[in-house]
N, C-alpha and C positions, 0 to 999 in steps of 0.2 A: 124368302131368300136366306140360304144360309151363311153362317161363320166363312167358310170356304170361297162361295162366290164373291162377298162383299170385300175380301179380301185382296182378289184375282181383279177385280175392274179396277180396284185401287190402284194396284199398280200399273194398272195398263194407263189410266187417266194421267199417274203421275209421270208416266216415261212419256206420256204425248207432250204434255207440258212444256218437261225437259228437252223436247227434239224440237218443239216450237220457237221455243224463246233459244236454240242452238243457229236455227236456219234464220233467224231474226237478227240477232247478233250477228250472225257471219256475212247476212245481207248488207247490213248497217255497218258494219267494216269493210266490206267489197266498196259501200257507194262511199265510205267516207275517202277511203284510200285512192278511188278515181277524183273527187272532187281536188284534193291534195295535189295528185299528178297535174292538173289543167290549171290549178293554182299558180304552182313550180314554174309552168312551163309559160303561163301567162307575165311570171316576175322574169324570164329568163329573155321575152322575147327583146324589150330594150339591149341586149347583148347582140342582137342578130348586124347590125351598122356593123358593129366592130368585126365581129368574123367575114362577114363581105367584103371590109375593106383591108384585113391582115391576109385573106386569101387570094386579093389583086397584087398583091407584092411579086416583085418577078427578080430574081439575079441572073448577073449575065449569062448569058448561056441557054436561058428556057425555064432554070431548074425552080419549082416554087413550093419548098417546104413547107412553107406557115401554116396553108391552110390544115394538112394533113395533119401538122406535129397538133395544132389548135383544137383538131376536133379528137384527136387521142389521149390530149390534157384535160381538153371539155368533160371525156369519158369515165378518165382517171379520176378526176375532182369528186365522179357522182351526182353529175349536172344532170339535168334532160338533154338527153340527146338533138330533139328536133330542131331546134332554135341551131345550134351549130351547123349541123349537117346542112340543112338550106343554105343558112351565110355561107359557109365554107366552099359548097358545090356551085355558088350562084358566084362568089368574087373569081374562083378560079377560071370557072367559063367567061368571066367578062372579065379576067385579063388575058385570057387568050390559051391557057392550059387547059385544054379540052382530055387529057391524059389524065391532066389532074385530076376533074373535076369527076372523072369515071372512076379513078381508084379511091375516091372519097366516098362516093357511093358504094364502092363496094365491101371497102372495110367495115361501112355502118352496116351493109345487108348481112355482113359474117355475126359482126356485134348482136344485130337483132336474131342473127339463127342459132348461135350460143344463148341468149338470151329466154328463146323460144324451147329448147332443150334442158332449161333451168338449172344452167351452166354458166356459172361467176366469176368472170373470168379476172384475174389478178391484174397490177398494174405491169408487169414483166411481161405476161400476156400481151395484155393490152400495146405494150412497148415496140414487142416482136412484132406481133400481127401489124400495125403502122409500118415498121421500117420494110416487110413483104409486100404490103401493100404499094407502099412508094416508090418500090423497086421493078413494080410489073412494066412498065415502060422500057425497060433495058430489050424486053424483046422484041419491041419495035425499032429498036435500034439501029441507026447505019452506019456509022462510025464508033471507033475507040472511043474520039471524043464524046459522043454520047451516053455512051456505055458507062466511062466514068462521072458524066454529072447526073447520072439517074443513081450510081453508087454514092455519091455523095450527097446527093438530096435524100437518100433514103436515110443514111447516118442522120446527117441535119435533123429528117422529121423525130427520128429516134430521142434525139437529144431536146429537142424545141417541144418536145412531146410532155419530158422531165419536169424542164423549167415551169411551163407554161401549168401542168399541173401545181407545184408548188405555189403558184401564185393566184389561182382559181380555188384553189381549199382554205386561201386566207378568208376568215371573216371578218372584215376590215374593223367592224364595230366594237369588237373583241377583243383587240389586240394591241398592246403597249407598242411594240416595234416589232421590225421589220428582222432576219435573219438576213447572212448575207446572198443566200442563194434566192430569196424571193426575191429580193434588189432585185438582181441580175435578171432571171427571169422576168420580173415587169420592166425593166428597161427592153427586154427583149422585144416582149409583146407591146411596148409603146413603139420600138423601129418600125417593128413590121405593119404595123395601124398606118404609120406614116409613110411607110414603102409604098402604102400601099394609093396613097396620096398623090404621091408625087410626080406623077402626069398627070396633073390638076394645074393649070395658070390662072391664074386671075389678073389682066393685064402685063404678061412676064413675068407677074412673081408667083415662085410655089407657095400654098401655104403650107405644104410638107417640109421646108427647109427653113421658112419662121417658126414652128412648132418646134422642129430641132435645135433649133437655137433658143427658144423660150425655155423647151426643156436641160438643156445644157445649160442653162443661165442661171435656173432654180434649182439644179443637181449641183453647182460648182458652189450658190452661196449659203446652198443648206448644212452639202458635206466637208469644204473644204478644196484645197487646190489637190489632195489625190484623188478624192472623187469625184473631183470637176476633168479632173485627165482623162479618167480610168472609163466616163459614163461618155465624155467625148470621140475617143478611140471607137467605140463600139456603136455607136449612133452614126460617125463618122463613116465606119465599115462599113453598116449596114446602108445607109446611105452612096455609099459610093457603089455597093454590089449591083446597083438599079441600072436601068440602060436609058442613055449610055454611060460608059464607066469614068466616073469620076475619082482616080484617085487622091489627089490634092486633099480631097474631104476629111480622110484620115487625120492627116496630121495639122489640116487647117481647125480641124475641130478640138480635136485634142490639144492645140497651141490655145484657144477661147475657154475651153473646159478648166486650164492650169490658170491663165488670167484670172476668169472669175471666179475660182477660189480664195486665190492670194489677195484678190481686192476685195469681196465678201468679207475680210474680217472688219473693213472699217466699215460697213452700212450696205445698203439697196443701193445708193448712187454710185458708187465707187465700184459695184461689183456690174452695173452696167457697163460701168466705162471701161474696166479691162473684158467685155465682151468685143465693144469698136475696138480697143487698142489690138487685139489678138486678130480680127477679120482684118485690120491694118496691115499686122505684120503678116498676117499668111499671105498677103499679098505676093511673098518672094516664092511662095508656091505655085501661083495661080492669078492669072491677071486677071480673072473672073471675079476674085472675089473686091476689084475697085467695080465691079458694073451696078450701074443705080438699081438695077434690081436686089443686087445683093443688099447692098444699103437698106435699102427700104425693108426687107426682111429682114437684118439685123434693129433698125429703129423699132419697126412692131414688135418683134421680140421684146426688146426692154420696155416697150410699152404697157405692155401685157405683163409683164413682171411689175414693173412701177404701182401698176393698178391691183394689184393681189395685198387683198386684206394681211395686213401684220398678224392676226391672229390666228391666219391660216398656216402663214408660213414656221411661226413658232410650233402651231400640233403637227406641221410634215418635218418641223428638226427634230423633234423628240422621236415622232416614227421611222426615222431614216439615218438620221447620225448615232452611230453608237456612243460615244463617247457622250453627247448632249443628254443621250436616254441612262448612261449609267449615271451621269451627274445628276439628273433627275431624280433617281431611284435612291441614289445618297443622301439629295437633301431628303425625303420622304422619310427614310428611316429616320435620318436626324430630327424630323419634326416628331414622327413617332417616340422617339428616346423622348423629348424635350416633354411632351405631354402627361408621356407616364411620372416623369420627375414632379411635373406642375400638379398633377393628381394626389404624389404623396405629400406633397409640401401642403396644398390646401385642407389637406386631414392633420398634415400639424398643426396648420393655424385656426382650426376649430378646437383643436387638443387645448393649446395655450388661449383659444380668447376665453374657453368655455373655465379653466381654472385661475384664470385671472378674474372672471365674473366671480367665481368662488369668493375669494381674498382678496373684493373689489374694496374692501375698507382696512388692508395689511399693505407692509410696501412690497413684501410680493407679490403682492395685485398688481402694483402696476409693470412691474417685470414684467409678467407674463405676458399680459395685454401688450406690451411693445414690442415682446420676440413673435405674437400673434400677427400683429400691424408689417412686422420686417416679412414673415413669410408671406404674407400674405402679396406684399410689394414682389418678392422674389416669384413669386408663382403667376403674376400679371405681368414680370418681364418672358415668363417663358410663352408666353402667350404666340407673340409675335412668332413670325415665321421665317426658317429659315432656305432662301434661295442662294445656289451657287452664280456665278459669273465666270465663267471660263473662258468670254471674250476675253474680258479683262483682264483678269488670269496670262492669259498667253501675249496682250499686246504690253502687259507688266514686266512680264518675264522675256521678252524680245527687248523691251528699253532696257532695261539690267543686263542684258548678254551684250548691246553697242557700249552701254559704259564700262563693260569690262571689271561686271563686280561676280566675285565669286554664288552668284547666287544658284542651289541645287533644286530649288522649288517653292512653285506661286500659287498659293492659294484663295480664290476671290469667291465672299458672299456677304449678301446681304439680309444682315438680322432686325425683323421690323424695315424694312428698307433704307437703315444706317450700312454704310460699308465698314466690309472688314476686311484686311488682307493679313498672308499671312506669311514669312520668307524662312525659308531654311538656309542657311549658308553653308557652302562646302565644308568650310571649316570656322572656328571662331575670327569673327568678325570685329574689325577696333573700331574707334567710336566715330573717325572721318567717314569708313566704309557707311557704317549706317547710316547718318547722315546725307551720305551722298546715297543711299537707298532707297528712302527717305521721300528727297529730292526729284528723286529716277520716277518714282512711282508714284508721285501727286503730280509732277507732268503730264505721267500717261491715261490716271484717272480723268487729269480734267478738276481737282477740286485737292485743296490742304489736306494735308495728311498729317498724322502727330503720333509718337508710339503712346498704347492706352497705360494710363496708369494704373497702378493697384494690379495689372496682371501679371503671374508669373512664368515668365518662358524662360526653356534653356536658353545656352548663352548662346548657340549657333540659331536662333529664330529671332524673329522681330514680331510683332503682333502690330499692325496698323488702323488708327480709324481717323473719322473726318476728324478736324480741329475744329475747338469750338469758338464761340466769335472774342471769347477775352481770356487774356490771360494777365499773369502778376508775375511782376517783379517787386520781391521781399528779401527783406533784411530783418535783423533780429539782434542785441546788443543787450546784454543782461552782466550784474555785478554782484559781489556778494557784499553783505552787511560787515562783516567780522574778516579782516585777512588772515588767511589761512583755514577758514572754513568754507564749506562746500554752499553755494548758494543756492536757497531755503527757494528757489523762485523755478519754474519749469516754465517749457513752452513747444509747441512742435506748430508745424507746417510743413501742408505736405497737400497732392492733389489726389482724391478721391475716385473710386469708380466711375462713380457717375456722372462725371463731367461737372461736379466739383471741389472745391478749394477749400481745406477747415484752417483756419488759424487759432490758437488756444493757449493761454497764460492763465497757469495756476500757480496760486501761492500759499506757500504752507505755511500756518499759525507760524509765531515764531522765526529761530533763525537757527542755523544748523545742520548740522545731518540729519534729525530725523524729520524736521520741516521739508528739506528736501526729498525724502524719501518717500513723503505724504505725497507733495504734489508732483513729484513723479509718477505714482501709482495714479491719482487721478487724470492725468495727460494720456497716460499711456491705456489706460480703460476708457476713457473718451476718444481714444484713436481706435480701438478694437472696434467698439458699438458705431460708431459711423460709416467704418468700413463692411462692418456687419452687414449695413444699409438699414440701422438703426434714424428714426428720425432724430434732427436734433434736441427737442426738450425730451424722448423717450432714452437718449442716449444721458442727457445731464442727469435725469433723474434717476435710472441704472447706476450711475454713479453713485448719487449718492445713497441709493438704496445696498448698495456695496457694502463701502464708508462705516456703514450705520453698524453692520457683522461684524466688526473688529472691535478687540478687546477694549474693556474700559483705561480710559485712563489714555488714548491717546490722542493724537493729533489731529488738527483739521485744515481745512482748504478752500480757498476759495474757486472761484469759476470763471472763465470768460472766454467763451466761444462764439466765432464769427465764421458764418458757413456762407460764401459766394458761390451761386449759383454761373459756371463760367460760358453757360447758352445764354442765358438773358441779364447776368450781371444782377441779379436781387441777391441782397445783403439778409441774411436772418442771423443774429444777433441774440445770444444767452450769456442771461448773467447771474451767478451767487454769490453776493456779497464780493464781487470785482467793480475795480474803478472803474470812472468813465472812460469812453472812446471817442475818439473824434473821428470825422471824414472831411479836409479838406478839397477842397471844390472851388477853384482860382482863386479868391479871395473870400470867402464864404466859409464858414466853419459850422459843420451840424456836429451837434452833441450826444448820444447814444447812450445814457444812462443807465446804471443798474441799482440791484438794492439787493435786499434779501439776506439772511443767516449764511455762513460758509456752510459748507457740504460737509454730512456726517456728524450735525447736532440734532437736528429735528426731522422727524417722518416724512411729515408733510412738508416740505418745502416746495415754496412756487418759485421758480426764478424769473427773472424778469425778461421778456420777450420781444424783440420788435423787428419791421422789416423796410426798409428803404431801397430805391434804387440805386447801382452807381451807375456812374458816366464814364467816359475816355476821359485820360488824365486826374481820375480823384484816386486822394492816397486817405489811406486807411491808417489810423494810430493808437496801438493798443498797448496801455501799459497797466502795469501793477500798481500796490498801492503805495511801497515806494518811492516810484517817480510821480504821484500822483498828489503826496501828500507833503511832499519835500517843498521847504520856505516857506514863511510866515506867512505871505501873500494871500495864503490860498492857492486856487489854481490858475490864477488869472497870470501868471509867470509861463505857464505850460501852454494854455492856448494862444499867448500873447508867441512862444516861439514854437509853436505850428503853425500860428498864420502868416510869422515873418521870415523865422531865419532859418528853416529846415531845408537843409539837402536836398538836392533832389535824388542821390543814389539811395535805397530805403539803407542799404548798409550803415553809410554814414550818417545818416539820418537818426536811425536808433541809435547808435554812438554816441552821436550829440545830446541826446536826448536823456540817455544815462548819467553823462558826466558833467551836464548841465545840471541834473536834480544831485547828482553829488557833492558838489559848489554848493548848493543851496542850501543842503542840508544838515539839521544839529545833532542831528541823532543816526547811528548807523543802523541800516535796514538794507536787507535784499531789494535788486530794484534790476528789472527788466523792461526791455521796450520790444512792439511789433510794426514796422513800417510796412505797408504794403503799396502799392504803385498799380493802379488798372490801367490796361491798356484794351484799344481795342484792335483786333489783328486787321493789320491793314494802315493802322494810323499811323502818328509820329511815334516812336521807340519800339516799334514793333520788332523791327531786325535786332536792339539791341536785347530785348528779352528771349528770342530766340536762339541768342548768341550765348546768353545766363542761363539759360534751361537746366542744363545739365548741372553747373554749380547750384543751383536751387534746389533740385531733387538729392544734389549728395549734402546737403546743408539739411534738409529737411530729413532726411534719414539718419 
């Protein structure tokens, strides 16, 4: 055999190959594409109830759109035909449109002979040919009147054709919400399912007019009182169009649609009961609607609503209410923003713990390590998640509109599942108004409201969160050593982000202006680092790893900070070379010791640390060493008048407390006191500390 032949079979063997495995493949796509179709149509045939029962629908007159517009929208969507076309042609003959049920067949036999001619026909198409088809009874016509409801049923199929598409190419599984023309179109195709009902009794009662009102019920307290109108009206109509003509339905429905919206905002009970109070009143339409039939399908309605899982009805608000789905989408970004932040922040605090492990034996070691510890804290606050509340929101912003306070806008969510609210005011707002806003809006919560501290809002907003279960009333009373010089002593108070409370007296070596300018600096960098959300011994020892950077040759300070936790009332307690403190507690006196070198002598300094409970009614007293070390006695002067003769206002309290170690004293020295007062909210002085709030915060600033 030569070169030539062996060349020549070659490719004949390779073209059979390639024609084999072509009629293989194309076979093997012929059978898969059939087995798909008988799939489709097998998932489709559950749909067949529903077009049997939207094509028994009948309006006065004969005329019965549904089926026809149903199986034009079936078409539209790209469904299998069969499943519709059966239901369609079988409800129309069993409810009596024998016209009907022939031009439904015949639009499908047009469909299938475009189809056959591999001719695709558009949904305009598809549109036209319906509204032709629905029209071919006009020439069987005997009257005008005829004439015009076969015109009008042909429009109807035209348009029901639209809708019904729109809502058959939803993939429900897919899809966040709902647009407003699919609404529409599924409330459409839910009437006409029900139309189609509606010569169904089950001892007097329909269950197509408990369905209407089950659905009216869950439309008004998903969407609100305009969509509980707007879904009434139309359900209403379509219900009244059946025979015989009910018009009262109209606006009896749409009176129950507007109730259970308006009463939907307060819960599921409330929104049943403006369904009764509306079938009530439509009573002045229709004495029908006092008949125990009616009754009884209003009861089952709510019944059927009563029984619908809460977590159902929460994924049909997101899918149905716009405003609940853009609230939705808001918080979503917001959590999105909050994580990406929580992401950079945790690569800070790898940055800072990994170079404070560097310079874990320098005191910038332990800098670092503590701005590691704070982000790290800040990046497990962003953790939580943040959901809006725009019930709340709106039944907030209705109490503020009956009191008649300028307010232009309510903002409600929950971070970590703490409330927050949020008010804009028309204009600047004085401090009754807020107050009484305040007021307005822990009413309508249902729980104490307090503005948050440490946040900064224009002067036209308010920032609101729960209150926590204690708060203080404090006073402060401080003197100088030398008249006419500046006192060497500091001290702040003031309440913290985080729902607590620092109190802090420093005293600078010495006496003077530059003693005071020490422990100034120190108070005031102890107030940064806490607010920072610094811990408090990582905040002392910042300090005095400060301290330590400054020129030779100068001053130093002592320390004494007391951080209340105002959720559960624990006391943590730092001390550098500060006096003791006391906590009175009815007759009982605990002592709270400290020790240690003042801040900005030595590297390593350990301050002295401790933690106690308080109670309702214990007062907190913290002084310098001044008043600590004033009379021969000792201290037994000082605790002998905290257990006896102290004030009960902390103002005058520190007062006395000053000018009592004054008297005492042989030597002049700066000398300050801190009284604090716990209360717990609820208890005895609780009104009067809320009444002090305000003077405490401008006292503390």
């Amino acid at each position: 055999m030569n070169e030539k032949t062996i060349k020549t079979q070659r490719r004949s063997y390779v073209w059979s190959l390639r024609r084999r495995d072509k009629r293989a493949w194309s076979q093997a796509v012929a059978g898969e594409a059939e087995g798909l179709r008988w799939r489709e149509m097998l998932r489709q045939l559950p749909f067949l109830p529903l077009c049997l029962l939207c094509s028994m629908g009948r309006m006065q007159g004969g005329a019965s759109p549904f089926g026809m517009g149903l199986l034009a929208g079936w078409l539209m969507a790209g469904r299998s035909p069969l499943p519709a076309v059966l239901g369609c042609a079988a409800g129309a003959a069993l409810g009596g449109s024998w016209d009907q049920a022939a031009c439904i067949l015949l639009f499908f036999l047009l469909h299938q002979g475009l189809a056959m001619m591999k001719v695709r026909p558009g949904e305009l198409t598809l549109m036209l040919l319906c509204g032709l088809c629905a029209f071919l009874p006009v020439f069987a016509a005997e009257s005008i009147y005829a004439v015009v409801t076969a015109a009008l049923s042909a429009l109807a199929s035209m348009l029901l054709a639209v809708l019904f598409a729109g809502v058959l190419k939803v993939r429900w599984r897919q899809r966040e919400s709902l647009s407003l023309e699919e609404l529409c179109g599924a409330a459409l195709l839910l009437g006409a399912l029900l139309l189609g009902m509606k010569p169904w009794l089950i001892r007097g009662v329909s269950p197509a007019l408990l369905l209407y009102l089950f659905v009216l019920l869950v439309g008004g307290y998903l969407g609100g009182p305009g969509a509980g109108a707007a879904l009434g009206v139309s359900l209403g109509m379509l219900a009244a169009l059946g025979e015989p003509a009910q018009p009262f339905l109209v606006g009896g429905m749409a009176l129950c649609g507007l109730l259970c919206g308006l009463f939907g905002a307060y819960g599921r009970f409330p929104a049943a009961l403006g369904l009764c109070l509306g079938g009530t009143l439509s009573a002045a339409l229709s004495e029908s609607w006092f008949a125990p039939a009616m009754w009884m399908q209003a009861g089952g309605a709510c019944l059927l609503f009563l029984l619908l899982p809460g977590r159902l009805l929460r994924y049909l608000r997101i899918r149905v209410n716009r405003d609940a789905f853009a609230r939705r989408t808001e918080a979503d970004m917001q959590n999105e923003a909050r994580q990406e932040v929580r992401a950079h922040l945790e690569g800070y605090a790898a940055l800072y713990e990994n170079m404070g492990a560097i310079l874990r034996r320098r005191s910038g070691g332990r800098q670092y390590a503590a701005m590691a510890r704070a982000l790290s804290g800040m990046a497990d606050a962003l953790r939580r998640p943040v959901e809006t509340d725009g019930e709340l929101a709106s039944a907030c912003a209705l109490a503020l509109d009956k009191a008649r306070l300028p307010v232009l806008k309510v903002r409600a969510w929950r971070e970590g599942g703490q409330l927050r609210l949020r008010l804009r005011f028309r204009r600047r707002a004085g401090r009754e108004q807020r107050e009484e806003a305040v007021r307005v809006c822990a009413a309508a919560a249902g729980t104490p409201l307090r503005l948050q501290p440490g946040r900064t809002c224009p002067e036209d907003e308010l920032l609101l969160g729960p209150a926590s279960r204690f708060q203080l009333l404090v006073g402060a009373y401080r003197l100088a050593g030398e008249e006419g010089e500046p006192c060497g002593d500091n001290h702040v108070f003031r309440e913290l982000p985080d729902d607590s409370y620092m109190l802090a007296i420093s005293d600078g070596m010495g006496q003077g202006a530059r003693a005071a300018e020490e422990s100034r600096a120190a108070v005031e960098l102890l107030e940064d680092y806490l607010c920072a959300g610094f811990e408090p011994q990582a905040a002392v020892l910042g300090v005095n790893d400060l301290l330590l950077k400054r020129e030779k040759g100068e001053m130093f300070a002592t320390m004494d900070l007391s951080l209340i936790d105002l959720t559960t009332g624990r006391l943590r307690s730092s001390k550098i070379g500060a006096a003791q403190s006391y906590i009175r507690r009815g007759r009982e006196l605990i002592r709270l010791s400290g020790g240690a070198l003042p801040m900005g002598i030595v590297e390593m300094v350990s301050p002295f640390e401790g933690e106690t409970q308080l109670m309702d009614g214990d007062v907190l007293v913290m002084v310098s060493d001044g008043v600590a070390d004033a009379g021969d006695e000792g201290p037994g002067w000082l605790e002998k008048e905290i257990g006896l003769s102290l004030p009960r206002e902390p103002q005058a309290a520190a007062r006395a407390l000053v000018e009592s170690a004054e008297r005492r004293a042989r030597t002049p020295d700066d000398r300050t006191a801190l009284v604090a007062r716990v209360l717990c909210r609820g208890g005895a002085g609780a009104e009067t500390a809320e009444n002090q709030s305000a003077s405490i915060l401008k006292n503390a600033g």
